[in-house]
N, CA and C of each residue as an Amber inpcrd file, in Angstrom:
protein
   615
 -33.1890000   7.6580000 -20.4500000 -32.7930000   8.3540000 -19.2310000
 -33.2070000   9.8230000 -19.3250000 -33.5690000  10.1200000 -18.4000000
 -33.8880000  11.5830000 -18.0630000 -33.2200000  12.9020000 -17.8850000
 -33.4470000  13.7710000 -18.1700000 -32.2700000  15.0240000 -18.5230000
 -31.4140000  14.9370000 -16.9680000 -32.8240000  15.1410000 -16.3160000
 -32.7660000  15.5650000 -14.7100000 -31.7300000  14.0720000 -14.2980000
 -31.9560000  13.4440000 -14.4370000 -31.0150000  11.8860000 -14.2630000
 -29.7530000  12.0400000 -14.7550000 -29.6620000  12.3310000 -15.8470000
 -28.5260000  12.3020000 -16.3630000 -27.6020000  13.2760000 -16.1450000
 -28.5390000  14.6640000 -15.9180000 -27.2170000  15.7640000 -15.0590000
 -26.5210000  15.5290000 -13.2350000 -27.3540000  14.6190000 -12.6520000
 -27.4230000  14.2220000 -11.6630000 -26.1120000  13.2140000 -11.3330000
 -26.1870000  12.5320000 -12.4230000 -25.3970000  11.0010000 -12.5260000
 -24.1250000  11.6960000 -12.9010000 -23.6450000  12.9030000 -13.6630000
 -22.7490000  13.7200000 -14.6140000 -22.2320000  14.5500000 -13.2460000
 -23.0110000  14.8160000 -12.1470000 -22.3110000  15.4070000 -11.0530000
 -22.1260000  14.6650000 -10.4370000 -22.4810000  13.8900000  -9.9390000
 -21.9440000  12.9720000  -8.8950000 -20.7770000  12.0230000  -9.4990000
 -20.7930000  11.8240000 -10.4980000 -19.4420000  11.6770000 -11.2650000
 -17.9600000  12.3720000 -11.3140000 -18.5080000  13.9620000 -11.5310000
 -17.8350000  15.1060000 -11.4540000 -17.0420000  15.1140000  -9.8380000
 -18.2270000  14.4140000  -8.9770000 -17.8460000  15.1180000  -7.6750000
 -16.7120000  13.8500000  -7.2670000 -16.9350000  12.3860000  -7.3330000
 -16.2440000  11.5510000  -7.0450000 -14.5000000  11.5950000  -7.5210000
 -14.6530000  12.1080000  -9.1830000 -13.0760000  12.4920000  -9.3930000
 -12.4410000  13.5730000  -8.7550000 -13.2190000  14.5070000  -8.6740000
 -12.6200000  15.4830000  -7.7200000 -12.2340000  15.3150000  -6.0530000
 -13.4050000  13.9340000  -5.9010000 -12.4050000  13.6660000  -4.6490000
 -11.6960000  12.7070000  -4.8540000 -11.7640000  12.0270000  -5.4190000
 -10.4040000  11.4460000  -6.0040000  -9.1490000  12.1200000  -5.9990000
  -9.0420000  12.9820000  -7.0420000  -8.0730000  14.4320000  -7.1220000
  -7.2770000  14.4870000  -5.7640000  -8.5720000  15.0510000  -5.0290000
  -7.9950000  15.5550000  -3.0400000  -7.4880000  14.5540000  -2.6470000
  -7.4130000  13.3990000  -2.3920000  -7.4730000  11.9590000  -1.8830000
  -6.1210000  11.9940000  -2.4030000  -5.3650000  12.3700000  -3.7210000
  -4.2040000  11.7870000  -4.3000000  -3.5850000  13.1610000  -3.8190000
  -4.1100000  14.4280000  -3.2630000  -3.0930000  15.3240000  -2.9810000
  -2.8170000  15.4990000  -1.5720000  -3.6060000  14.6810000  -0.9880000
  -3.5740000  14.7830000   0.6610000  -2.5180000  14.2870000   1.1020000
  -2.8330000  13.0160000   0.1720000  -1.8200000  11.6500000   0.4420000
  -0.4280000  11.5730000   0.0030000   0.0090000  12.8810000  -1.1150000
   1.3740000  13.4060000  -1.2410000   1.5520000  14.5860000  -0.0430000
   0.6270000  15.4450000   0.4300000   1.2730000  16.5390000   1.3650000
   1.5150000  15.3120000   2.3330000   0.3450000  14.2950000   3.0660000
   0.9460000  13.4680000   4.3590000   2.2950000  12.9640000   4.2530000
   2.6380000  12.2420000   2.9590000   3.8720000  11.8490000   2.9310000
   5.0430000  12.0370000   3.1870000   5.0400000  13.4030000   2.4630000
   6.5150000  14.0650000   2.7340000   6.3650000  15.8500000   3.4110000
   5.3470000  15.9100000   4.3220000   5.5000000  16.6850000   5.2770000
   4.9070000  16.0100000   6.5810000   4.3690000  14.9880000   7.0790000
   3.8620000  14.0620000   7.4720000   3.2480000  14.4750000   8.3330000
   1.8210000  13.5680000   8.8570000   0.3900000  13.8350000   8.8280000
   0.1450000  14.1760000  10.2140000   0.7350000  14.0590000  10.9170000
   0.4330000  15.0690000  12.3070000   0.8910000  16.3440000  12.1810000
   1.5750000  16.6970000  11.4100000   2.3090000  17.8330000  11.3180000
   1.8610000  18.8080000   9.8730000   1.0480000  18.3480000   8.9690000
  -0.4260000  18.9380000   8.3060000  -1.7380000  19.3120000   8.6820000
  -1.6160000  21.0140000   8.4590000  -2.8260000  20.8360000   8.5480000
  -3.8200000  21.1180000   7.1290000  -5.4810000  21.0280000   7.5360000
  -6.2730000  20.6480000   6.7240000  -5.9630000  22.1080000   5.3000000
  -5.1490000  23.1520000   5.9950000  -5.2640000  24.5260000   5.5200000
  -4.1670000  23.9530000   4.2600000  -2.9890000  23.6490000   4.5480000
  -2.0080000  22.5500000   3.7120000  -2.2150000  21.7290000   2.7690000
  -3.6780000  21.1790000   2.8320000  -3.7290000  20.3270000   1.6270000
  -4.1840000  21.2410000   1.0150000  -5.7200000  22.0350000   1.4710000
  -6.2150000  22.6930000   0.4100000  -5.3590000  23.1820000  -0.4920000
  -4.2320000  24.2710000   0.0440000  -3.3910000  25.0440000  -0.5360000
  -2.5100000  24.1070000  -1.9010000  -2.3550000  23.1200000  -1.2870000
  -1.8080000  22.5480000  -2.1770000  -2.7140000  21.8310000  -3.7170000
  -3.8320000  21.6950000  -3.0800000  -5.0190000  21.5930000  -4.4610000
  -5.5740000  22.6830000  -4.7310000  -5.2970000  24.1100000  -4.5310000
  -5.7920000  25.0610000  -5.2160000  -7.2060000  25.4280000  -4.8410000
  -7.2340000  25.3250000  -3.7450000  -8.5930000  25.6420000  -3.6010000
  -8.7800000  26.5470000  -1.7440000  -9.7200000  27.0650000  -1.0350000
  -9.9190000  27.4010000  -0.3260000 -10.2890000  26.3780000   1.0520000
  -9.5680000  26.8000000   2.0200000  -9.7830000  25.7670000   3.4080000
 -10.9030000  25.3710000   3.3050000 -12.1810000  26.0190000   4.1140000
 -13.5750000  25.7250000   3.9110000 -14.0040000  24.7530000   2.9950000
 -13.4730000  24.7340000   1.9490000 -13.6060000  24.2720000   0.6010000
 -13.5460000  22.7260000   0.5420000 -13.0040000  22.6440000   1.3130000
 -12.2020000  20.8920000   1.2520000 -13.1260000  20.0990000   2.1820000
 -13.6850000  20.9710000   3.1870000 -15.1180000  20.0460000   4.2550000
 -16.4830000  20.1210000   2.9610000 -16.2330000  20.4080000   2.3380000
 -17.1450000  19.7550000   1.3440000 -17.7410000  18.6530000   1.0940000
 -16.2110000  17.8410000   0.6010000 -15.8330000  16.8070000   0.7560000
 -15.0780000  15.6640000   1.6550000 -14.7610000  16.3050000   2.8330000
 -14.2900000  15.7190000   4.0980000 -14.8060000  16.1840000   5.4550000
 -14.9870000  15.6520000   6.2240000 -15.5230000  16.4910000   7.2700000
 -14.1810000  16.3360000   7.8930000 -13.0070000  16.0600000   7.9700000
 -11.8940000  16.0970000   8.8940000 -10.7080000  15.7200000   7.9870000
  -9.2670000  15.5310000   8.6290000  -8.1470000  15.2450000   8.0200000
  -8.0690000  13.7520000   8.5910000  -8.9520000  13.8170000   9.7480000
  -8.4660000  12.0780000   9.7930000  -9.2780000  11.2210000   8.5800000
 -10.5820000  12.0550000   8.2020000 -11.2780000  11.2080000   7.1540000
 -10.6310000  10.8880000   5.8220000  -9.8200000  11.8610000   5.7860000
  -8.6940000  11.7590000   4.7040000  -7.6430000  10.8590000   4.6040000
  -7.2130000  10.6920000   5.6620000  -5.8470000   9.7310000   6.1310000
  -6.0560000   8.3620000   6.1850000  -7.6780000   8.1710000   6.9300000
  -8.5690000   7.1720000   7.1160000  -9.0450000   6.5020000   5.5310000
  -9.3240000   7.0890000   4.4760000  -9.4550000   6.7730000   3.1810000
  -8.8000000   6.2730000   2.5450000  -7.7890000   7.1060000   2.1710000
  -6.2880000   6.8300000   2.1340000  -5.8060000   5.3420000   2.1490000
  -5.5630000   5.5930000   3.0070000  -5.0140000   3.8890000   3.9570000
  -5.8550000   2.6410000   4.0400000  -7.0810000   3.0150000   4.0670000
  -8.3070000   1.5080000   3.8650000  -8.1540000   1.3990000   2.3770000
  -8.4600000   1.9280000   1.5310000  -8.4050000   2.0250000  -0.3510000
  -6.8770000   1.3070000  -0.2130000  -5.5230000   1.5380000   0.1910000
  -4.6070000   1.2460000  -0.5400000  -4.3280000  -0.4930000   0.3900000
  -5.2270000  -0.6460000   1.6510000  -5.0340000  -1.8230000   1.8180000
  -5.7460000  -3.0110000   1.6200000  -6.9800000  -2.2960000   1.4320000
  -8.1170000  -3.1070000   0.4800000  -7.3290000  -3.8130000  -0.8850000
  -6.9840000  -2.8730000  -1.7930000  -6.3870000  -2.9510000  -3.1920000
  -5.5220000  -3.7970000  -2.7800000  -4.3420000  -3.7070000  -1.4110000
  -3.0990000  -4.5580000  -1.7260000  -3.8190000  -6.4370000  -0.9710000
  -4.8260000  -6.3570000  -0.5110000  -5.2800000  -7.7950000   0.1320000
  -5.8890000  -8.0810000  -0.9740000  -6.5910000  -7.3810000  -1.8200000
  -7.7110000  -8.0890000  -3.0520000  -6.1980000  -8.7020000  -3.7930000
  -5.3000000  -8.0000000  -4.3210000  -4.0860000  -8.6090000  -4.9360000
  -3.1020000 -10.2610000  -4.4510000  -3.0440000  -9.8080000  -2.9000000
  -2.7550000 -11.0620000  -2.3990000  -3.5720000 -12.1320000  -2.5370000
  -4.6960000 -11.8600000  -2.2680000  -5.8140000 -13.0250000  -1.7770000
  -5.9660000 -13.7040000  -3.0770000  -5.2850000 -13.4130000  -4.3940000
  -5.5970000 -13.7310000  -5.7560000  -4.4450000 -14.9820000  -5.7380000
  -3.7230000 -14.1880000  -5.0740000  -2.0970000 -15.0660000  -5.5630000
  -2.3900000 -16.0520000  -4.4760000  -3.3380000 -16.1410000  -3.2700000
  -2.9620000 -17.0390000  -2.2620000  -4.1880000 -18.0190000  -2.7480000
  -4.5500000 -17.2720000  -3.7640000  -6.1940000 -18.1730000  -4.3650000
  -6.1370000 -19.4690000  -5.1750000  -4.8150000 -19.0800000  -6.0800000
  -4.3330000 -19.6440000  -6.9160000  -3.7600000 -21.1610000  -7.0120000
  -3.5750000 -21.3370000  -6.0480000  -2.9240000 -22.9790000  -5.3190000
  -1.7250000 -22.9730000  -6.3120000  -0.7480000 -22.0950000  -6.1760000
   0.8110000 -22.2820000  -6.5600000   1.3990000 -22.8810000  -5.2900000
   2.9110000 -23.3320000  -5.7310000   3.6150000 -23.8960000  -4.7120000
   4.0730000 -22.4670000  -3.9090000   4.7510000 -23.0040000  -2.7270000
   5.6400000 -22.0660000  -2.0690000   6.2360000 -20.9420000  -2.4880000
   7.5030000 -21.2800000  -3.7120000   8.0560000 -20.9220000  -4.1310000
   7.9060000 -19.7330000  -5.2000000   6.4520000 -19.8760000  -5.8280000
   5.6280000 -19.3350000  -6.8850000   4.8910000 -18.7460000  -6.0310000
   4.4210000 -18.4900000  -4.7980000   3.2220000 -17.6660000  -4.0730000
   4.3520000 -16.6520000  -3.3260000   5.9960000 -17.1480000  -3.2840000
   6.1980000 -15.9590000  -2.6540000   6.5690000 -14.7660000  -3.4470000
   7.0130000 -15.5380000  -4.6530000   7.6620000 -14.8530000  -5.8360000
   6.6050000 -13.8060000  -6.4200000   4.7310000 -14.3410000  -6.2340000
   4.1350000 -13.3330000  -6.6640000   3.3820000 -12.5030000  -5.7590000
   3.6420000 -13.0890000  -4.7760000   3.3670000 -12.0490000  -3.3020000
   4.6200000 -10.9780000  -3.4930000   5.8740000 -10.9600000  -3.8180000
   6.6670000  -9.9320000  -3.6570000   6.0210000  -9.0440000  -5.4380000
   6.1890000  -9.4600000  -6.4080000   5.4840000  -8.9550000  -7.4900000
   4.0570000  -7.8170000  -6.7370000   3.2090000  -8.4300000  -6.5840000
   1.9670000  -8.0940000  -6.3840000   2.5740000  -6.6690000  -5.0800000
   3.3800000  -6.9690000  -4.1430000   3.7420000  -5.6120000  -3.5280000
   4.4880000  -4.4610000  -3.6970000   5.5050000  -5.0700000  -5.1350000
   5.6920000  -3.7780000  -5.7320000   4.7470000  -3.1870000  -6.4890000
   3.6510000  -3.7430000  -7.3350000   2.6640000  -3.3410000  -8.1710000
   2.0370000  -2.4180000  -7.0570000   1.8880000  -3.1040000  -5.3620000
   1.1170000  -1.7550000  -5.0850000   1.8150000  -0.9690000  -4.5520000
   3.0570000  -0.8800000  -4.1790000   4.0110000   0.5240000  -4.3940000
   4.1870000   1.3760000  -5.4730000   3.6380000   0.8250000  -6.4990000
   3.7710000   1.6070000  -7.6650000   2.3360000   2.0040000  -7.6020000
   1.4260000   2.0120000  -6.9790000  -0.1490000   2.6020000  -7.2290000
  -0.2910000   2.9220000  -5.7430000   0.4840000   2.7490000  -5.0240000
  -0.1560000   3.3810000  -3.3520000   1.1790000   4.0880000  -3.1330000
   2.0010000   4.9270000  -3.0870000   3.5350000   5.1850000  -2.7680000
   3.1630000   5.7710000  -1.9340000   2.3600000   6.9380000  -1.8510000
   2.0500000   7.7100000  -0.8160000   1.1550000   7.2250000   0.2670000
   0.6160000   6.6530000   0.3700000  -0.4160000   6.0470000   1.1660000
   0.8560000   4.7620000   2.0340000   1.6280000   4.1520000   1.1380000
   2.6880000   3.3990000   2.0260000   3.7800000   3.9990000   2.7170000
   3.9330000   5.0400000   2.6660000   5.2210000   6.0980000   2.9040000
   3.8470000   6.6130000   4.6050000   2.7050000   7.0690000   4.3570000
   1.9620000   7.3570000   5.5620000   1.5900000   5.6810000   6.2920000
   1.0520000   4.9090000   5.7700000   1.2230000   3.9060000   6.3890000
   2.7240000   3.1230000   7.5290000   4.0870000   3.4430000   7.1660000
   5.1220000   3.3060000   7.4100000   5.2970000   4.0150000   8.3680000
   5.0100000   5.4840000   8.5670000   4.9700000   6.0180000   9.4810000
   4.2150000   6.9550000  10.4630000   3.2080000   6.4380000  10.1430000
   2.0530000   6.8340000  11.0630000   1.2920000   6.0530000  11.6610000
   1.3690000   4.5830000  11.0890000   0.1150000   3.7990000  11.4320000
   0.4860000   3.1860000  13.5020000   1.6570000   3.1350000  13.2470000
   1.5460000   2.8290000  15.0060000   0.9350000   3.7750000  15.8720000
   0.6080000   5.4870000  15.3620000   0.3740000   6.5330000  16.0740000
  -1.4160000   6.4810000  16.1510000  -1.8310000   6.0000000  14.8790000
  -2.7570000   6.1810000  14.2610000  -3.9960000   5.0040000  14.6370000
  -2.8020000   3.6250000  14.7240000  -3.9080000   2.4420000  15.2240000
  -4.2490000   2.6450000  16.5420000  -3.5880000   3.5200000  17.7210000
  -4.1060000   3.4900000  18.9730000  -5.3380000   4.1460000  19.1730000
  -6.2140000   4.7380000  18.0800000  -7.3420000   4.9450000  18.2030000
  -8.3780000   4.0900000  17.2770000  -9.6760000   4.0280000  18.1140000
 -10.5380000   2.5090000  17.1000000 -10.9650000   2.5890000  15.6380000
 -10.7770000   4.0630000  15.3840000 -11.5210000   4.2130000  13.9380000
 -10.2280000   3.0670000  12.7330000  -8.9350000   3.0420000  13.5940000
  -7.7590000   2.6750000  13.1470000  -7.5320000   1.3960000  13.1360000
  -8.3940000   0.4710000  13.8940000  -7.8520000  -0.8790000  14.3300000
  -8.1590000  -1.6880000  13.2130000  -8.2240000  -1.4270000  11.6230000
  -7.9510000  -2.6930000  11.0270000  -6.6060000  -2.3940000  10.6780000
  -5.8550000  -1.5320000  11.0800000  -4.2340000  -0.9580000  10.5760000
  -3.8810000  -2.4910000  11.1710000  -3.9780000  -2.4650000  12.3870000
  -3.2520000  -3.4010000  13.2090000  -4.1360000  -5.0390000  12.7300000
  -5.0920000  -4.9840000  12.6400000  -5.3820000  -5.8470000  12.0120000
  -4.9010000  -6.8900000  10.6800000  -4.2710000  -6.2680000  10.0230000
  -3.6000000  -6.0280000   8.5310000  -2.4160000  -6.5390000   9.4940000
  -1.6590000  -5.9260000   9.9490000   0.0190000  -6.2180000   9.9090000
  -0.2210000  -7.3650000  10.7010000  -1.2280000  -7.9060000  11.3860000
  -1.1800000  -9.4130000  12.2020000  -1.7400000 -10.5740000  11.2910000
  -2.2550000  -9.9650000  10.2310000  -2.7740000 -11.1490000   8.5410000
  -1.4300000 -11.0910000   8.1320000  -0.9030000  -9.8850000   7.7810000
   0.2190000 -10.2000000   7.2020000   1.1310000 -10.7710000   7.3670000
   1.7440000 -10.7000000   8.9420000   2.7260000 -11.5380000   9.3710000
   2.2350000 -12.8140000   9.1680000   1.0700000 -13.3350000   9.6010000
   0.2480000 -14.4600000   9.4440000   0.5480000 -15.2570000   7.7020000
   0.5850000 -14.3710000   7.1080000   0.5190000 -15.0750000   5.5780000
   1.8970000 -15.1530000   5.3860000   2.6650000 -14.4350000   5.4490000
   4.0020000 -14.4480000   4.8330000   4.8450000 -15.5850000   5.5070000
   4.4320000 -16.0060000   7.3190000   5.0250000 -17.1070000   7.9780000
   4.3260000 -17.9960000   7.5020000   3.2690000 -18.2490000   7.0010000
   2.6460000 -19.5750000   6.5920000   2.7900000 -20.2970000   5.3160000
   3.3320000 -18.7220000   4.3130000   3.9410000 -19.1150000   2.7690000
   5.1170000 -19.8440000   3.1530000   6.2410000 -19.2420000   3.9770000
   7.7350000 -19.8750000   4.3290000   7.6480000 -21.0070000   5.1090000
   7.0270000 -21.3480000   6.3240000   6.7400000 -22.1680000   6.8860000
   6.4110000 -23.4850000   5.7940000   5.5510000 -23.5010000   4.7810000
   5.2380000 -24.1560000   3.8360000   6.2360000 -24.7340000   2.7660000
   6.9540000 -23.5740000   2.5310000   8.3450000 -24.1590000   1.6480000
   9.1970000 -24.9520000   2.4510000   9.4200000 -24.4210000   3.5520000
  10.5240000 -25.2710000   4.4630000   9.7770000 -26.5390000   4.5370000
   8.6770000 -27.2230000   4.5790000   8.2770000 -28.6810000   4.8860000
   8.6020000 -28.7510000   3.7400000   7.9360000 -28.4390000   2.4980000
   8.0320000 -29.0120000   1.2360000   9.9000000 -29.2390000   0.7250000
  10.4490000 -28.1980000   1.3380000  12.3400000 -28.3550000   0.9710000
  12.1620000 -27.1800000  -0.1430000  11.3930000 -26.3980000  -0.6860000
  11.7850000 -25.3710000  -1.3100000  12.5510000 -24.3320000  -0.9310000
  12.4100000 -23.9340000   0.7270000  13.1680000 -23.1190000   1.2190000
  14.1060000 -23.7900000   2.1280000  14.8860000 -22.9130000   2.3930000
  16.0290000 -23.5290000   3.2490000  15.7170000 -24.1220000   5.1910000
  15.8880000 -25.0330000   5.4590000  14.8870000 -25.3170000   6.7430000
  16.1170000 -24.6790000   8.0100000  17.5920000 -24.2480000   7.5690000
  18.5650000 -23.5990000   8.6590000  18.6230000 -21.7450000   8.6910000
  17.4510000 -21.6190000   8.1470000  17.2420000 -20.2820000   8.4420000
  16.1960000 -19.8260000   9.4780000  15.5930000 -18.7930000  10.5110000
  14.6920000 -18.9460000  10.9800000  13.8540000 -17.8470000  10.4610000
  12.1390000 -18.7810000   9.8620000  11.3500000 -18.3830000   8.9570000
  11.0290000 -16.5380000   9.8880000  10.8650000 -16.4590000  11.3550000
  11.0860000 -14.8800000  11.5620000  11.7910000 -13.7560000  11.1260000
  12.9470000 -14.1370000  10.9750000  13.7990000 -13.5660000  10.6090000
  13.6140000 -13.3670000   8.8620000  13.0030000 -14.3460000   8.1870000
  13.2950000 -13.9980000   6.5930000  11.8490000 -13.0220000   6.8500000
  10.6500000 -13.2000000   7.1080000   9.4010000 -12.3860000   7.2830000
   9.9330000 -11.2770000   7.7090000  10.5900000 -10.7630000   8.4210000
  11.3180000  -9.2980000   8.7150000  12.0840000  -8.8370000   7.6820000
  12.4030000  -9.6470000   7.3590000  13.6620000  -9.0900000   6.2950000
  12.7860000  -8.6090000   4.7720000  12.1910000  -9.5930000   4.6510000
  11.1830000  -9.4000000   3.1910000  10.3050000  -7.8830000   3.4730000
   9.7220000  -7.9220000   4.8490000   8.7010000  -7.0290000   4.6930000
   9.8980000  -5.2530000   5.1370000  10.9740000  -5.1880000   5.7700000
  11.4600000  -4.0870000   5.8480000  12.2610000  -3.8700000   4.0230000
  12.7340000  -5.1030000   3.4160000  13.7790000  -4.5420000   2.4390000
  12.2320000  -4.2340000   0.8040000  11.2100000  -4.8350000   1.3590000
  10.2670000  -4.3500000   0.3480000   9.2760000  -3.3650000   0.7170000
   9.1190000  -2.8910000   1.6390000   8.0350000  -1.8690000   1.5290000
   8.6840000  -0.5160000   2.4390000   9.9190000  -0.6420000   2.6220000
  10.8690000   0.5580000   2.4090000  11.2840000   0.9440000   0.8660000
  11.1000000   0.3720000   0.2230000  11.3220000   0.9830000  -1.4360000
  10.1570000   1.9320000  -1.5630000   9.4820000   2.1370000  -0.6830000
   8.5320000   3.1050000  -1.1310000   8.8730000   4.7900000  -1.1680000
  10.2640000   4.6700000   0.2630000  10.4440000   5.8650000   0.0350000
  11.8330000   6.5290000  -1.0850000  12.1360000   5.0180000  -1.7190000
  13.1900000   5.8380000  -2.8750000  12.1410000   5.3510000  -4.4100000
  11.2530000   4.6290000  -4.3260000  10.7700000   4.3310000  -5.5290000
   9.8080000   5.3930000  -6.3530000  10.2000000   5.8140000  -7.7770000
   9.3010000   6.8200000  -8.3250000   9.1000000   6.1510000 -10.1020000
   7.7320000   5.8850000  -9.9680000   7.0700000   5.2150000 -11.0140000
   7.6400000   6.0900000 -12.3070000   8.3310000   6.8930000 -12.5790000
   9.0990000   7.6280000 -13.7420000   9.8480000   7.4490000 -13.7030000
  10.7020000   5.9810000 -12.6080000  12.1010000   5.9900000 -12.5680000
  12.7310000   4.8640000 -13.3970000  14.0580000   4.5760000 -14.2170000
  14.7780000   3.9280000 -14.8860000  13.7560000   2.5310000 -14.9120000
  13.5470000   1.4330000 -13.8410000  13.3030000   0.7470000 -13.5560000
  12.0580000   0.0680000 -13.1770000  10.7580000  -0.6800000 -13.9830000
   9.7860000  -0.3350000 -13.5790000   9.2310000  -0.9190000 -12.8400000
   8.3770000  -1.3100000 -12.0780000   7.9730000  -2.1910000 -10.4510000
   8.2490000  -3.1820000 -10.7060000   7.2870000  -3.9220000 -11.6760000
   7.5380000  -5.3220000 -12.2140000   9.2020000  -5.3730000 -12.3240000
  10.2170000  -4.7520000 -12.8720000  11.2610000  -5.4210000 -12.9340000
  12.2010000  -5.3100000 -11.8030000  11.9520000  -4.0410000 -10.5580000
  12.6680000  -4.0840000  -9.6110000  12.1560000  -5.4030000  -8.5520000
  11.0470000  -5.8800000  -8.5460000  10.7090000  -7.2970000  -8.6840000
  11.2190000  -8.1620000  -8.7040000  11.7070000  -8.4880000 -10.0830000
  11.9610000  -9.3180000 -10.7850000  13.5320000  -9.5240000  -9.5740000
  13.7260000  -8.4600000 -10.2230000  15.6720000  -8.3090000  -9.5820000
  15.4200000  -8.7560000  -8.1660000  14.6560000  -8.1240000  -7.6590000
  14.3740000  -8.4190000  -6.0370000  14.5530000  -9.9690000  -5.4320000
  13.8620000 -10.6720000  -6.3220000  13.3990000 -12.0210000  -6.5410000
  14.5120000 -12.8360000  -6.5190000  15.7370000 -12.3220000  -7.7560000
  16.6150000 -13.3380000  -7.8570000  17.4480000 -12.9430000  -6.9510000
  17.8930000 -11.6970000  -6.2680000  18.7740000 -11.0560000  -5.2080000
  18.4430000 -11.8800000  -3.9380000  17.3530000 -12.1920000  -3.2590000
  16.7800000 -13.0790000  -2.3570000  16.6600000 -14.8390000  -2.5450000
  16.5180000 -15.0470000  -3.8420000  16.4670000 -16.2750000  -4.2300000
  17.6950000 -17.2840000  -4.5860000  18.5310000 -16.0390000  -5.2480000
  19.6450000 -16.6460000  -5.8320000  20.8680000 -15.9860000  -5.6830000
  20.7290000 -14.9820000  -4.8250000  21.9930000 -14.2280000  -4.3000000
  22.1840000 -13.1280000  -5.8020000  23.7410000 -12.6010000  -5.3190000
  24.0590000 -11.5030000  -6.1530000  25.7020000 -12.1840000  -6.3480000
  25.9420000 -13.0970000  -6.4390000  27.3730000 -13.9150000  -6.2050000
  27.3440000 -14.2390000  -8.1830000  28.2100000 -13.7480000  -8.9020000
  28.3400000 -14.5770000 -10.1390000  28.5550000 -16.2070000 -10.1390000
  27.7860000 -16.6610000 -10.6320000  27.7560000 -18.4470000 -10.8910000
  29.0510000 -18.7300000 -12.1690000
């Protein structure tokens, strides 16, 4: 390899972690000062660097928000599509469908905390429409996992499968805004607990 190649390959390396870097600080200012209400002057400040500075690497804040949110839903469908790949029963695809969505609360927190509350604002424009795309797969998969147990008798057939799909997707991907990967408890095992709290109640046997 060539000097000229190899300093080339060594920056564009350089440059990708550094937007990396921005990408993970955008996506904490959107979170908890939230993203209509940031501006582009806000993140910089918060990565240490100069306004101007940041169209470097972005030409806008929606390109930021827009990144953001495709990366952390890409990552969380490549995860599902593994577990739905797998030909487990019912019972075992929901157990690692809830697994697999704390794993990506523990690697997307911020990106699900802006997803949670921005994406209805956000899908009414087209650059946005796989947002909405996503939450109509999702409902789609999660009624077709339950739907599936109830024929088979794994799940209970006097519940109505809407109602548990609401319930799963508000009591798990609201942990995003108390969950902190340094906390007591680690994804995998608030999981775990999750699992038997839904599965098997919280009633001593």
């Amino acid at each position: 390899m060539s000097p000229r190649r190899r300093d080339s390959e060594s920056t564009a390396a350089a440059r990708a972690e550094r937007r990396a870097e921005l990408l993970a600080t955008a996506a904490e200012v959107f979170a908890s000062r939230g993203y209509s209400a940031t501006t582009v002057r806000e993140v910089a400040d918060a990565a240490g660097m100069l306004g101007g500075s940041l169209y470097y690497h972005f030409d806008s804040k929606e390109s930021m928000v827009d990144e953001i949110l495709s990366t952390f839903l890409t990552d969380m469908w490549a995860a599902y599509d593994r577990v739905l790949g797998s030909g487990l029963g019912a019972r075992e695809t929901f157990q690692e469908l809830i697994v697999e969505s704390f794993r990506t609360i523990d690697r997307h927190r911020p990106a699900v905390v802006i997803y949670q509350n921005e994406s209805k604002h956000l899908a009414s424009g087209p650059r946005f429409d796989y947002l909405l795309d996503s939450q109509r797969r999702f409902r789609e998969m999660w009624l077709s996992v339950l739907d599936r147990g109830v024929l088979t008798g794994e799940f209970r057939a006097d519940l109505d499968t809407g109602l548990i799909y609401r319930f799963i997707r508000d009591t798990v991907w609201l942990a995003a805004s108390w969950y902190r990967g340094d906390g007591p408890l680690p994804a995998d095992e608030i999981a775990r607990q999750y699992i038997a709290m839904v599965l098997e109640g919280i009633l001593a046997t």
